[in-house]
Biopython code that builds the backbone (N, CA, C, O; Angstrom):
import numpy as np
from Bio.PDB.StructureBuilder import StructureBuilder

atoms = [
    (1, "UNK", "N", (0.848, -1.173, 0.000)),
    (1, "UNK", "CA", (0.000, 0.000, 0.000)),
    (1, "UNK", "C", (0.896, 1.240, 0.000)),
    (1, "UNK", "O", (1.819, 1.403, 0.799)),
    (2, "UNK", "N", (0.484, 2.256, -1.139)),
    (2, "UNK", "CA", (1.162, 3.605, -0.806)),
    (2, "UNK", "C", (1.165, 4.294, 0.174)),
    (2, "UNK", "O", (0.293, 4.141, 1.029)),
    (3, "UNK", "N", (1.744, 4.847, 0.248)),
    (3, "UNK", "CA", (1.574, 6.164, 1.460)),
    (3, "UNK", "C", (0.752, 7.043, 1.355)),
    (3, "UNK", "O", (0.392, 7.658, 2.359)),
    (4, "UNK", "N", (0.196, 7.355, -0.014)),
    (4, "UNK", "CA", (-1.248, 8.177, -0.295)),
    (4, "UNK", "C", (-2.319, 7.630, 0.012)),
    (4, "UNK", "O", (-3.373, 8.219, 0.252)),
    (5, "UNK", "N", (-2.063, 6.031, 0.034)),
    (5, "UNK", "CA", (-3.766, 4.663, 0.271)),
    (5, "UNK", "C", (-3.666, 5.198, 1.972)),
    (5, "UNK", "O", (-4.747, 5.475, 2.493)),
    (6, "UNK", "N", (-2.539, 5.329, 2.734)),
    (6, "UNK", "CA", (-2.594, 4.807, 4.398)),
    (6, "UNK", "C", (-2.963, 6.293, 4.383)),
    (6, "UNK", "O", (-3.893, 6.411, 5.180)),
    (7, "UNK", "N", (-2.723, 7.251, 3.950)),
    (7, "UNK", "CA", (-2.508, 8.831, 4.019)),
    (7, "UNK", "C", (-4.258, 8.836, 4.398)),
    (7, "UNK", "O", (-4.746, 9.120, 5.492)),
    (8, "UNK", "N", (-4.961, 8.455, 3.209)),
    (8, "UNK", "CA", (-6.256, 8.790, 2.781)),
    (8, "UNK", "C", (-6.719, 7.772, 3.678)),
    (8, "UNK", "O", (-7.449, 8.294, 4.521)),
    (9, "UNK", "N", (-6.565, 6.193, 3.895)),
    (9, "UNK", "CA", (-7.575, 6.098, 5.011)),
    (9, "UNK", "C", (-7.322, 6.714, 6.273)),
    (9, "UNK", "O", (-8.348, 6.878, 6.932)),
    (10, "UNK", "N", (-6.041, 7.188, 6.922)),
    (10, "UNK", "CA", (-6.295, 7.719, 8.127)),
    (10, "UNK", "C", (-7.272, 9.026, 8.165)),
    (10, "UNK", "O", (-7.763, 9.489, 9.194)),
    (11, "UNK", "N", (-7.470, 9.557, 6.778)),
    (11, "UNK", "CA", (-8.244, 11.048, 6.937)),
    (11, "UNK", "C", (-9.483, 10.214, 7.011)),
    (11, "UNK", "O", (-10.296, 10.627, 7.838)),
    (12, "UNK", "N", (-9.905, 8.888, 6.191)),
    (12, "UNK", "CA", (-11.263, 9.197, 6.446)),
    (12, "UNK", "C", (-11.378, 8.386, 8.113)),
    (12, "UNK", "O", (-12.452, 8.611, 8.671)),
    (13, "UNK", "N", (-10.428, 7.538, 8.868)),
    (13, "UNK", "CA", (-10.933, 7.163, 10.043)),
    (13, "UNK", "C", (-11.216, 8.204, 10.940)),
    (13, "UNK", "O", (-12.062, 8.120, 11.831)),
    (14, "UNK", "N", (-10.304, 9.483, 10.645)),
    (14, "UNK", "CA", (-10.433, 10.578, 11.447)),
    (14, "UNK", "C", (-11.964, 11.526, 10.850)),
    (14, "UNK", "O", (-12.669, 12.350, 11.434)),
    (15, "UNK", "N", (-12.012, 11.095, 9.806)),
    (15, "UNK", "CA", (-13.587, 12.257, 9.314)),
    (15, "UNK", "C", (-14.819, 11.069, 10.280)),
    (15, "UNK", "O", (-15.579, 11.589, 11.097)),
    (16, "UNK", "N", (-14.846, 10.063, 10.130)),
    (16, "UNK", "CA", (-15.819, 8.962, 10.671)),
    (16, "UNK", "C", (-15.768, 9.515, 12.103)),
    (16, "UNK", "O", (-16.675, 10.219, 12.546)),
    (17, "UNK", "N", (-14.592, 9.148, 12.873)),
    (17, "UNK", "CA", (-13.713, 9.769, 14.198)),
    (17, "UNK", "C", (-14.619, 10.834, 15.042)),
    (17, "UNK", "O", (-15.416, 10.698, 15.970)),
    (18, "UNK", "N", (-14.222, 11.758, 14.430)),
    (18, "UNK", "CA", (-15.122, 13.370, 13.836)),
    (18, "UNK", "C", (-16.386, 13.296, 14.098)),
    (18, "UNK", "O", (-16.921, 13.790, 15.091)),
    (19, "UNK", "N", (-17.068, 12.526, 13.014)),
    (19, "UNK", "CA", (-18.486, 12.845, 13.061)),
    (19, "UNK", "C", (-19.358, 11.901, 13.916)),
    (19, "UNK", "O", (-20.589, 11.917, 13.891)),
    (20, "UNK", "N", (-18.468, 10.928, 14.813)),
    (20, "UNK", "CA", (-19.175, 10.025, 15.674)),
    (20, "UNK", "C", (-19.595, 10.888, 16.660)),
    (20, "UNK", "O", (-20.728, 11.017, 17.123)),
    (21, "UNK", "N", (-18.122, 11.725, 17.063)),
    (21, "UNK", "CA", (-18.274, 12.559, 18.164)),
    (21, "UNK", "C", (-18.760, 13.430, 18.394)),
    (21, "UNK", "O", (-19.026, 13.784, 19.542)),
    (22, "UNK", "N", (-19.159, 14.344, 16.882)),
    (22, "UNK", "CA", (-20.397, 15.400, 17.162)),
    (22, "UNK", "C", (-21.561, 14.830, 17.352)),
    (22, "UNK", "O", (-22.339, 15.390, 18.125)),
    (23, "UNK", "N", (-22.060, 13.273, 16.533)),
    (23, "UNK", "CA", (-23.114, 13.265, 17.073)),
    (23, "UNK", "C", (-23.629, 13.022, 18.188)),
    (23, "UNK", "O", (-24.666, 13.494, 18.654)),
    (24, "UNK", "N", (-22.623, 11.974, 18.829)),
    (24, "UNK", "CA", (-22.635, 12.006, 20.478)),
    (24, "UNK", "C", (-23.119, 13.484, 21.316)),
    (24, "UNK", "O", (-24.124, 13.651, 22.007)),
    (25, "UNK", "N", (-21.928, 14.552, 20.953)),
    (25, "UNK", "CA", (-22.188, 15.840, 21.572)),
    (25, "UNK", "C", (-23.761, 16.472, 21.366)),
    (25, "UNK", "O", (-24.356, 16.920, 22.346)),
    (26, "UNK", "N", (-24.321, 16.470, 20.147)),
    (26, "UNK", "CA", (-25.469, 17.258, 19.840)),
    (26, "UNK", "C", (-26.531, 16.403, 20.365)),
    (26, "UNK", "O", (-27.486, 17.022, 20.831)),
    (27, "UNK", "N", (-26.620, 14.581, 20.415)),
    (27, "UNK", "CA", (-27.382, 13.838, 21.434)),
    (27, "UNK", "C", (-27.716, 13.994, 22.718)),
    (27, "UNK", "O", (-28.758, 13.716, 23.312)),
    (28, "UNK", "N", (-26.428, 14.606, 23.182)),
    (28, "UNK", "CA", (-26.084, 15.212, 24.722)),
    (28, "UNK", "C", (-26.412, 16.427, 25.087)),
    (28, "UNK", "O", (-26.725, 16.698, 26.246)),
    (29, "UNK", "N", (-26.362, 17.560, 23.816)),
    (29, "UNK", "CA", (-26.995, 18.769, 24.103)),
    (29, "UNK", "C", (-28.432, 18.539, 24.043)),
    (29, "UNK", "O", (-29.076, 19.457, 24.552)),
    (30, "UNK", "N", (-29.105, 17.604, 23.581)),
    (30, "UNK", "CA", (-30.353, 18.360, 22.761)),
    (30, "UNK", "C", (-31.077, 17.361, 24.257)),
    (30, "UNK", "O", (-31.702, 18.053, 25.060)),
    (31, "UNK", "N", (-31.000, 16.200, 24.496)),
    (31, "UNK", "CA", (-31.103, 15.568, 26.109)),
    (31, "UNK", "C", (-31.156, 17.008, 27.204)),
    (31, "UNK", "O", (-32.115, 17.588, 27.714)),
    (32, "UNK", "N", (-29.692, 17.249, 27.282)),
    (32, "UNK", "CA", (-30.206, 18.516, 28.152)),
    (32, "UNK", "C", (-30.924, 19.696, 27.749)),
    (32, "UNK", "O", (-31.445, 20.285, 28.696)),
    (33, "UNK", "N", (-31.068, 20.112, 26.828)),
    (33, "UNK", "CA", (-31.990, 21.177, 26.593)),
    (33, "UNK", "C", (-33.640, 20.538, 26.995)),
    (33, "UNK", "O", (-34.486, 20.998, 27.762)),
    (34, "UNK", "N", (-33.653, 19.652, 26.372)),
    (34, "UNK", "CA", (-35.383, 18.622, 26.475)),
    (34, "UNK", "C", (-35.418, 18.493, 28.152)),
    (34, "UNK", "O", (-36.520, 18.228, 28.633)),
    (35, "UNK", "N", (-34.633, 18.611, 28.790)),
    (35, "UNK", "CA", (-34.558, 17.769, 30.180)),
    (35, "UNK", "C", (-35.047, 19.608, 31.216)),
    (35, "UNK", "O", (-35.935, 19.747, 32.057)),
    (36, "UNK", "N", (-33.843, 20.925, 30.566)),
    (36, "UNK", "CA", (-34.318, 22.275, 30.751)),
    (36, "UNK", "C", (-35.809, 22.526, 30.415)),
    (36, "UNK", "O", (-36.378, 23.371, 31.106)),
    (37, "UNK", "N", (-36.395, 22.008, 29.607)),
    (37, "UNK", "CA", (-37.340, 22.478, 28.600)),
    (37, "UNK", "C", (-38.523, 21.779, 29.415)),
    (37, "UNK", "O", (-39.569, 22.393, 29.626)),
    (38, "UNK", "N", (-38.377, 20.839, 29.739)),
    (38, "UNK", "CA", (-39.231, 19.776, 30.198)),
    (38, "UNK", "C", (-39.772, 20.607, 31.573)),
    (38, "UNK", "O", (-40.937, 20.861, 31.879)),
    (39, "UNK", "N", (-38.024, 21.077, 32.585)),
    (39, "UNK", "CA", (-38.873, 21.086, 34.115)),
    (39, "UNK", "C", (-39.545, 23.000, 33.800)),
    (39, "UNK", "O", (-40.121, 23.676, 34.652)),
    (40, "UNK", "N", (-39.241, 23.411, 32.458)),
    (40, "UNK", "CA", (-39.839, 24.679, 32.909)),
    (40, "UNK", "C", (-41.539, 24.499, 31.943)),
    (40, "UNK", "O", (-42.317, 25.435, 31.756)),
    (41, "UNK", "N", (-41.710, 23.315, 31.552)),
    (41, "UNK", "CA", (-43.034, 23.031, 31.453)),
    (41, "UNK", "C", (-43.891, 22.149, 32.587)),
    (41, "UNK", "O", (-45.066, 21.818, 32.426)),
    (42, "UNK", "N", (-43.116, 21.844, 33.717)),
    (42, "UNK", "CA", (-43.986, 21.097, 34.395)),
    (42, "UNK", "C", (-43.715, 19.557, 34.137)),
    (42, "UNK", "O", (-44.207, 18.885, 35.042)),
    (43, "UNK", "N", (-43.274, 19.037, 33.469)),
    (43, "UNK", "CA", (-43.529, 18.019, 33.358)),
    (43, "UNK", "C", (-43.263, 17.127, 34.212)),
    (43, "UNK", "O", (-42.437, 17.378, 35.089)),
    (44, "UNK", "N", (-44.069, 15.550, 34.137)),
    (44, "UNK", "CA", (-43.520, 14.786, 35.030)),
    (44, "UNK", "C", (-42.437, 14.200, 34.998)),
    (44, "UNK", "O", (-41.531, 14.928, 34.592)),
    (45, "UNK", "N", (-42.087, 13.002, 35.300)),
    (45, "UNK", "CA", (-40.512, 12.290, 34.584)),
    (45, "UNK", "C", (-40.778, 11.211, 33.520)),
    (45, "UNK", "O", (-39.920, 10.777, 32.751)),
    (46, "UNK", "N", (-42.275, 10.766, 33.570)),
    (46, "UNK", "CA", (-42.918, 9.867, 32.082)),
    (46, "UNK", "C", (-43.134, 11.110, 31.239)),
    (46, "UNK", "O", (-42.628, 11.262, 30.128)),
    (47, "UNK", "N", (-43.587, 11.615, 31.588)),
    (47, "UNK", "CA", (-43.767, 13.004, 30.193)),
    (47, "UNK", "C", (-42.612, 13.743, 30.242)),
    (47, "UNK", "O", (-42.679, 14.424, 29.219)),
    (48, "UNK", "N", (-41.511, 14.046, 30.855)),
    (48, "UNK", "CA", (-39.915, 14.275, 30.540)),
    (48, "UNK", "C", (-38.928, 13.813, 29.747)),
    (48, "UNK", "O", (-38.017, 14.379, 29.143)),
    (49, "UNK", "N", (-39.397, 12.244, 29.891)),
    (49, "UNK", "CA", (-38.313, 10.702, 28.936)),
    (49, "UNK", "C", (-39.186, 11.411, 27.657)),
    (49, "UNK", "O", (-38.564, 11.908, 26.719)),
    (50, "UNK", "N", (-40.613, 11.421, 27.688)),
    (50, "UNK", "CA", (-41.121, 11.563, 26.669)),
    (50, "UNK", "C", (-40.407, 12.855, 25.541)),
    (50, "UNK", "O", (-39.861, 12.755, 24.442)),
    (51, "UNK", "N", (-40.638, 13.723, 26.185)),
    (51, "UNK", "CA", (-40.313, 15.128, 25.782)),
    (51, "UNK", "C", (-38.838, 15.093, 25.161)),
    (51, "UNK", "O", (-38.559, 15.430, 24.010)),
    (52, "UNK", "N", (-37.860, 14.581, 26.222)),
    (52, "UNK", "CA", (-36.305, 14.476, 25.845)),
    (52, "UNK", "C", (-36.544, 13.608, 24.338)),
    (52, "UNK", "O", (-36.212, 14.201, 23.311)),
    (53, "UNK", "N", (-37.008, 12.480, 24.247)),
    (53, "UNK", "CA", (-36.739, 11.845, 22.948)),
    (53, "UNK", "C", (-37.351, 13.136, 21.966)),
    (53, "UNK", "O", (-36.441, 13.575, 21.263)),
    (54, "UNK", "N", (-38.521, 13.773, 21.766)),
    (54, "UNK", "CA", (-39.697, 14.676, 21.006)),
    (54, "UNK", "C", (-38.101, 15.476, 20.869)),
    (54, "UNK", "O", (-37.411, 15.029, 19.953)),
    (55, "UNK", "N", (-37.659, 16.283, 21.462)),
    (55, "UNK", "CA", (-36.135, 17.302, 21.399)),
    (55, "UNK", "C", (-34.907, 16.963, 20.324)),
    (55, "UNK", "O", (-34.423, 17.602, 19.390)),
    (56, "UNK", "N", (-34.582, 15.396, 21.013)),
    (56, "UNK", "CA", (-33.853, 14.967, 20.272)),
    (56, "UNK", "C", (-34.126, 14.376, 18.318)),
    (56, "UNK", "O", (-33.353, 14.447, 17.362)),
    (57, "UNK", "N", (-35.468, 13.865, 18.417)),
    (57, "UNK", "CA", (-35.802, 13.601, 17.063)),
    (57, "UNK", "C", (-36.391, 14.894, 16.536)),
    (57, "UNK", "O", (-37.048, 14.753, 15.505)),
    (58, "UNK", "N", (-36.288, 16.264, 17.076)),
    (58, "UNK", "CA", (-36.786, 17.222, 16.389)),
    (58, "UNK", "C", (-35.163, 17.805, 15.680)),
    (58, "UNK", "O", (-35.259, 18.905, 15.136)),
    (59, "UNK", "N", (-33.964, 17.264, 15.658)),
    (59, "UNK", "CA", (-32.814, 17.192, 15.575)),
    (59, "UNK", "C", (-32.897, 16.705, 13.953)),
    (59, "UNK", "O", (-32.331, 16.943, 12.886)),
    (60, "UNK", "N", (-33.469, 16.263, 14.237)),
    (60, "UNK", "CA", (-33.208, 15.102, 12.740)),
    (60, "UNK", "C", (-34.054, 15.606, 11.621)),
    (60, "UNK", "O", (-34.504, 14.794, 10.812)),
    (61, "UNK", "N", (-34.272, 16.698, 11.523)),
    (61, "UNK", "CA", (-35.260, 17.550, 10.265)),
    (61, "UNK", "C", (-34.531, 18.097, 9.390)),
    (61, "UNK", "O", (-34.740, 18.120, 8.177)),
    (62, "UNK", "N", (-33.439, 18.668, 10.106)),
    (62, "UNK", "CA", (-32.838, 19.558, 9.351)),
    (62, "UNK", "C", (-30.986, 19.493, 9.749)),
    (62, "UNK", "O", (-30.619, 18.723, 10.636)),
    (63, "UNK", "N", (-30.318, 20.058, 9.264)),
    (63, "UNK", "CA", (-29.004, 20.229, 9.554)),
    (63, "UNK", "C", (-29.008, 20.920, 10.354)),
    (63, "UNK", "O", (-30.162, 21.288, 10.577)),
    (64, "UNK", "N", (-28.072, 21.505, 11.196)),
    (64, "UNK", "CA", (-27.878, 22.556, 12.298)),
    (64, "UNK", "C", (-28.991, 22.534, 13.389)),
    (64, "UNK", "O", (-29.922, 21.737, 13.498)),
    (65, "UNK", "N", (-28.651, 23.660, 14.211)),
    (65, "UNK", "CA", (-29.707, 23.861, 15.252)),
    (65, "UNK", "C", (-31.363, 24.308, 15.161)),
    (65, "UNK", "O", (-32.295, 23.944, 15.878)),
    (66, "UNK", "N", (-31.354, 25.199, 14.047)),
    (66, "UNK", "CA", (-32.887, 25.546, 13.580)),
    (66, "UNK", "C", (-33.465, 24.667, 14.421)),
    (66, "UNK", "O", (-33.468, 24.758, 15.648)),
    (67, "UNK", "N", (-34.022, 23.701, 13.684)),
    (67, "UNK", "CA", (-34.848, 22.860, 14.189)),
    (67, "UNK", "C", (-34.800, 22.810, 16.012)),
    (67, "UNK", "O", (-35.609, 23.494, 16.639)),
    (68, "UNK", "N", (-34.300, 22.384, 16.367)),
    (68, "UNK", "CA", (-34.174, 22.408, 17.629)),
    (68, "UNK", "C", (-34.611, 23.504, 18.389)),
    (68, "UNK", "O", (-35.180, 23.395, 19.476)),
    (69, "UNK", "N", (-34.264, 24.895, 17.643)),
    (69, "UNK", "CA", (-34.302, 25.895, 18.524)),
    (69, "UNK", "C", (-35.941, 26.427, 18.351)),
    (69, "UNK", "O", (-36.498, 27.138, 19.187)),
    (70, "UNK", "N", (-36.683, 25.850, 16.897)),
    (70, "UNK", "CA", (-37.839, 25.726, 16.807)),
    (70, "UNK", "C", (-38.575, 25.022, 17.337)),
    (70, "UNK", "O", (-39.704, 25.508, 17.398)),
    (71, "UNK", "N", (-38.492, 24.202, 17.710)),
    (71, "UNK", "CA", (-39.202, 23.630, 18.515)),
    (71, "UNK", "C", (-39.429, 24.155, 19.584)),
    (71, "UNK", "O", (-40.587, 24.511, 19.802)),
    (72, "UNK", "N", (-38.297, 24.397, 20.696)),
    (72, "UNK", "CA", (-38.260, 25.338, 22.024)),
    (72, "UNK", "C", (-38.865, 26.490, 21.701)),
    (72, "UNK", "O", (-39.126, 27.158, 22.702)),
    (73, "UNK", "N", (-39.150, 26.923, 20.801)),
    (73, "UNK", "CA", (-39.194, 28.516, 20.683)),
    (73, "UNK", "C", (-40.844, 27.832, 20.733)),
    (73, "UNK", "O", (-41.272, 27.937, 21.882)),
    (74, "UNK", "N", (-41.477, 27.419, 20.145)),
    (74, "UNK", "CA", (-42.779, 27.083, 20.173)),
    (74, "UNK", "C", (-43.159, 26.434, 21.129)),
    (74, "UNK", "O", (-44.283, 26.694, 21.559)),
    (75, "UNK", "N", (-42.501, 25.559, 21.671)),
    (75, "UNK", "CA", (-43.166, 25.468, 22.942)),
    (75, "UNK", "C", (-43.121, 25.800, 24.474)),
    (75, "UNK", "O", (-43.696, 25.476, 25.514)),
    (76, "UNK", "N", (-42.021, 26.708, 23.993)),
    (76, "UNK", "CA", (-41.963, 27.766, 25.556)),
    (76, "UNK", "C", (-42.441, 29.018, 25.421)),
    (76, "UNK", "O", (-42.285, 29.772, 26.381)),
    (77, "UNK", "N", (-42.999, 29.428, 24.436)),
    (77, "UNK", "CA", (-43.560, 30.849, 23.405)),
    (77, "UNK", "C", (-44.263, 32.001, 25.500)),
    (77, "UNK", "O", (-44.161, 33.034, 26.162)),
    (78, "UNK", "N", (-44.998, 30.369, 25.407)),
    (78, "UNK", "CA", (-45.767, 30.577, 26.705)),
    (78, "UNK", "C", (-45.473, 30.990, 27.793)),
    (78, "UNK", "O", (-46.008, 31.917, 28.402)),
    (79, "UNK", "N", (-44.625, 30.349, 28.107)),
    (79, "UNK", "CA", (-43.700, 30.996, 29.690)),
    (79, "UNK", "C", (-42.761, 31.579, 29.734)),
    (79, "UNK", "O", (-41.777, 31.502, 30.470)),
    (80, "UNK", "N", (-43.090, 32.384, 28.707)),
    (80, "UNK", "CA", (-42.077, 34.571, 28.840)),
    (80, "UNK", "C", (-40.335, 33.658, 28.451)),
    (80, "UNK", "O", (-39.363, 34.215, 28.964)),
    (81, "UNK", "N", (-40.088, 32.572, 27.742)),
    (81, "UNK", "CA", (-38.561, 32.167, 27.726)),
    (81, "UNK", "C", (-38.243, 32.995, 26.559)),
    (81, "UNK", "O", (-38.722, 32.197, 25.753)),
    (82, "UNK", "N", (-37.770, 34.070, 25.726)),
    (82, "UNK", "CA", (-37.059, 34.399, 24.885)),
    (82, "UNK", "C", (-36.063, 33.917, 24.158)),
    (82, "UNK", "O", (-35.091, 33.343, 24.648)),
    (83, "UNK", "N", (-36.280, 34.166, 22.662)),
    (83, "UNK", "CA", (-35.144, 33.909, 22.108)),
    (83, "UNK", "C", (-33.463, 33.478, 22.286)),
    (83, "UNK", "O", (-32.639, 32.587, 22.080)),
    (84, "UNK", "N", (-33.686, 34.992, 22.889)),
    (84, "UNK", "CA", (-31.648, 34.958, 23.059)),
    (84, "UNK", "C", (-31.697, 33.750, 24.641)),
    (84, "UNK", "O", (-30.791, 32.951, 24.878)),
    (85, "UNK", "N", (-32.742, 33.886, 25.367)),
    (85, "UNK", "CA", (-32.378, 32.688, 26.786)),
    (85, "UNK", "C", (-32.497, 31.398, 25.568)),
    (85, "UNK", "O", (-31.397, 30.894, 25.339)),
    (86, "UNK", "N", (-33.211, 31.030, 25.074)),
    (86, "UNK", "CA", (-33.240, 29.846, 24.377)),
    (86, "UNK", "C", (-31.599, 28.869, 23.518)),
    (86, "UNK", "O", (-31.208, 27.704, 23.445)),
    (87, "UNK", "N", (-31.050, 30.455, 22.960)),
    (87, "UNK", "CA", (-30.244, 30.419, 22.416)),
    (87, "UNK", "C", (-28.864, 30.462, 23.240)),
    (87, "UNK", "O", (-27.776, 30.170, 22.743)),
    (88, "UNK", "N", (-29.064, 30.870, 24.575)),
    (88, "UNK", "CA", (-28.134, 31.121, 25.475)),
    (88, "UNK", "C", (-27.957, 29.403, 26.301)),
    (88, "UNK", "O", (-26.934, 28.801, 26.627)),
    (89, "UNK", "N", (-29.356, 29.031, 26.428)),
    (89, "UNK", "CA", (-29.074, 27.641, 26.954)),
    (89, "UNK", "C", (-28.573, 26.505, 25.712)),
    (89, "UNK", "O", (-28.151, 25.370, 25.930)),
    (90, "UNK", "N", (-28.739, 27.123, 24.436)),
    (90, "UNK", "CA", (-28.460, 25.876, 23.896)),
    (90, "UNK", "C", (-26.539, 26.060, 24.023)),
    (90, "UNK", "O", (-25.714, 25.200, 24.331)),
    (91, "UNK", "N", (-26.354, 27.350, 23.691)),
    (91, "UNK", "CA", (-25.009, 27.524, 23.879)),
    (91, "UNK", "C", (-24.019, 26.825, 24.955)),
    (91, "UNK", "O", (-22.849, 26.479, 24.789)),
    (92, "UNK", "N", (-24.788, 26.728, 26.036)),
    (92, "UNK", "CA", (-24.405, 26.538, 27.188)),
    (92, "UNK", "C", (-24.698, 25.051, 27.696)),
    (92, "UNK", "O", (-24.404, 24.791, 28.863)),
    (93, "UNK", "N", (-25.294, 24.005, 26.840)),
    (93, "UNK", "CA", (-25.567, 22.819, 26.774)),
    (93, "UNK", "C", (-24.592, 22.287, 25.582)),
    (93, "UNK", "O", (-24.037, 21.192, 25.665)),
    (94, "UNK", "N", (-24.488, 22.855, 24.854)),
    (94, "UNK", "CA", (-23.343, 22.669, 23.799)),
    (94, "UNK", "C", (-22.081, 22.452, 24.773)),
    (94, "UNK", "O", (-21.575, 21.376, 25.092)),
    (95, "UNK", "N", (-21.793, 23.433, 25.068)),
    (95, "UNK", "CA", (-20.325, 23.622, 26.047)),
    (95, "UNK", "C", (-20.260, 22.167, 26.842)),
    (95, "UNK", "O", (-19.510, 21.197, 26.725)),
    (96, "UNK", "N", (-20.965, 22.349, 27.380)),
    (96, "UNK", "CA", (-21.162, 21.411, 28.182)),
    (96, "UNK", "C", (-20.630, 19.598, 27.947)),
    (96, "UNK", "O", (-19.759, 18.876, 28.431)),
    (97, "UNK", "N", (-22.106, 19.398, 26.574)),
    (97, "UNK", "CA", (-22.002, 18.576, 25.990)),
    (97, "UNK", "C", (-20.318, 18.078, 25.025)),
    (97, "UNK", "O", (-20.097, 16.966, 24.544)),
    (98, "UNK", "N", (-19.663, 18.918, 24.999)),
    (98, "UNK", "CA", (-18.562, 18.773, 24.306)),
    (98, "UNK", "C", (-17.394, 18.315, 25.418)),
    (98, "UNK", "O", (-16.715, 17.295, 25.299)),
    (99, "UNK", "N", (-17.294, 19.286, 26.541)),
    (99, "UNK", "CA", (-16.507, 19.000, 27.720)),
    (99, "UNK", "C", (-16.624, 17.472, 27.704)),
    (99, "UNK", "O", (-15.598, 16.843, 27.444)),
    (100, "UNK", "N", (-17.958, 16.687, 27.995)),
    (100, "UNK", "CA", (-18.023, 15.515, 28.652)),
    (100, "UNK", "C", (-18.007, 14.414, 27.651)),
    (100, "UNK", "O", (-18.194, 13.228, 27.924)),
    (101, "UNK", "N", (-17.745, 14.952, 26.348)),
    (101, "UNK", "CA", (-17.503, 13.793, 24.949)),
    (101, "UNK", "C", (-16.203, 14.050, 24.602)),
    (101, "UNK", "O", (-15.776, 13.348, 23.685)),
    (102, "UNK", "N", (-15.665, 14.627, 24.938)),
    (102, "UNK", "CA", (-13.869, 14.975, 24.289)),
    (102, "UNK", "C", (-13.052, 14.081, 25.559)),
    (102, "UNK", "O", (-11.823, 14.011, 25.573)),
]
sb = StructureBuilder()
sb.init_structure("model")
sb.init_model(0)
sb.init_chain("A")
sb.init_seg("    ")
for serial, (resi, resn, name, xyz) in enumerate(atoms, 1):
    if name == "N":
        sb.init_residue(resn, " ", resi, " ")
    sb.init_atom(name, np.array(xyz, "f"), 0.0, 1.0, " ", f" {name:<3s}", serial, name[0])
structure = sb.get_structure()
């Protein structure tokens, strides 16, 4: 094998590498945001598990955060949570989420 064949699979074990670990991280953010989201709706801890999965598969619509942050935005519209707090916790669940996957 060349050194360009070993060259090129180590980039793609490291792109695979890569993208295992963001999805881990954004699994982990979007859990805690659903889990934030959950106790400032009341919920119980069967309608919490519930909610956390509803968070996380609202993930899977689109690329990036949009989605996610749409969802929260609609269903906290109600209890005075704003934009930039929405956007401030996802920030801050991100952080988070990355610390404890790296």
């Amino acid at each position: 094998m060349s050194s360009f064949d070993e060259r090129k699979k180590g980039f793609e074990k490291k792109f695979v590498h890569d993208e295992e670990k963001q999805f881990k991280i954004n699994a982990k953010k979007n859990k805690y945001l659903g889990e934030w989201a959950s106790q400032i709706l009341g919920y119980d801890e069967e309608n919490q598990k519930q909610y956390i999965q509803d968070v996380i598969k609202a993930d899977f619509a689109e690329a990036g955060d949009e989605d996610v942050f749409r969802k929260l935005n609609a269903d906290l519209k109600d209890r005075n949570i704003s934009e930039e707090d929405i956007r401030k916790k996802m920030q801050e669940c991100n952080e988070k989420a990355t610390t404890e996957v790296s």
